[in-house]
C-alpha positions in Angstrom: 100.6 24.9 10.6 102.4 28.0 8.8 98.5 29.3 8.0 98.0 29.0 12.0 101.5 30.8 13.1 100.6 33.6 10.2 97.4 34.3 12.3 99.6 34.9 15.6 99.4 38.6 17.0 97.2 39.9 14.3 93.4 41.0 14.4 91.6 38.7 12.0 87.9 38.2 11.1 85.7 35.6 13.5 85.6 33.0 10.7 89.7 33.3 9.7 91.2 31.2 12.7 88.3 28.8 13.1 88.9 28.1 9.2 92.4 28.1 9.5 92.8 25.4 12.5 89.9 23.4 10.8 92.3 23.5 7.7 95.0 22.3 9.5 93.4 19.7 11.2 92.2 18.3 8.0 95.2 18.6 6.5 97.7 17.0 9.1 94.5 14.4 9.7 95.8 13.4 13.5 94.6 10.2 14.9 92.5 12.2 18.0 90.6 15.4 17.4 88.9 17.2 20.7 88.1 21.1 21.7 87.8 23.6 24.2 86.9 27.0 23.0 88.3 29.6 25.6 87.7 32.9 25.0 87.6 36.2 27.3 84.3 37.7 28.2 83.6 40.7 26.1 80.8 41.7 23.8 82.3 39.3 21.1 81.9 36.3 23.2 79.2 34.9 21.6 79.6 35.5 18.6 83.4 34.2 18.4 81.8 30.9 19.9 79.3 30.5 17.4 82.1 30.1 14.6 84.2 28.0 16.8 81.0 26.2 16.9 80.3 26.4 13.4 83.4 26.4 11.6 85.6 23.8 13.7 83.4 21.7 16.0 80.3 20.6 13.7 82.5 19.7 10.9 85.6 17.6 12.3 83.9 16.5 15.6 81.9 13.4 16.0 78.4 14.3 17.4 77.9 13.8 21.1 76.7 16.1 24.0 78.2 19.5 23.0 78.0 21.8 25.2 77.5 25.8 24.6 
């Protein structure tokens, strides 16, 4: 959780949070995993939901109807 709460308020890469929370998750290993990616609506949209995508969701989530 401290590699999450280091990430708070600062400008970090696309990849560095996703990486980060997927770390965590795999570390802590919780009994339930789920997502929602919410992100404002600038010109990074896309690509910030592409690594949430990539990085988090594909990896620790079982694979059902995702939706993009």
């Amino acid at each position: 959780m401290e590699e999450l709460l280091a990430l708070i308020g600062r400008e970090s890469g696309l990849h560095t949070v996703t990486t980060a929370l997927r770390r965590t998750v795999e570390r802590d290993r919780p009994a339930v995993v789920g997502s929602l990616h919410v992100t404002c609506s600038d010109e990074a949209e896309w690509e910030t939901a592409t690594a949430f995508q990539h990085d988090f969701v594909e990896r620790l989530l079982p694979p059902l109807k995702v939706g993009r």
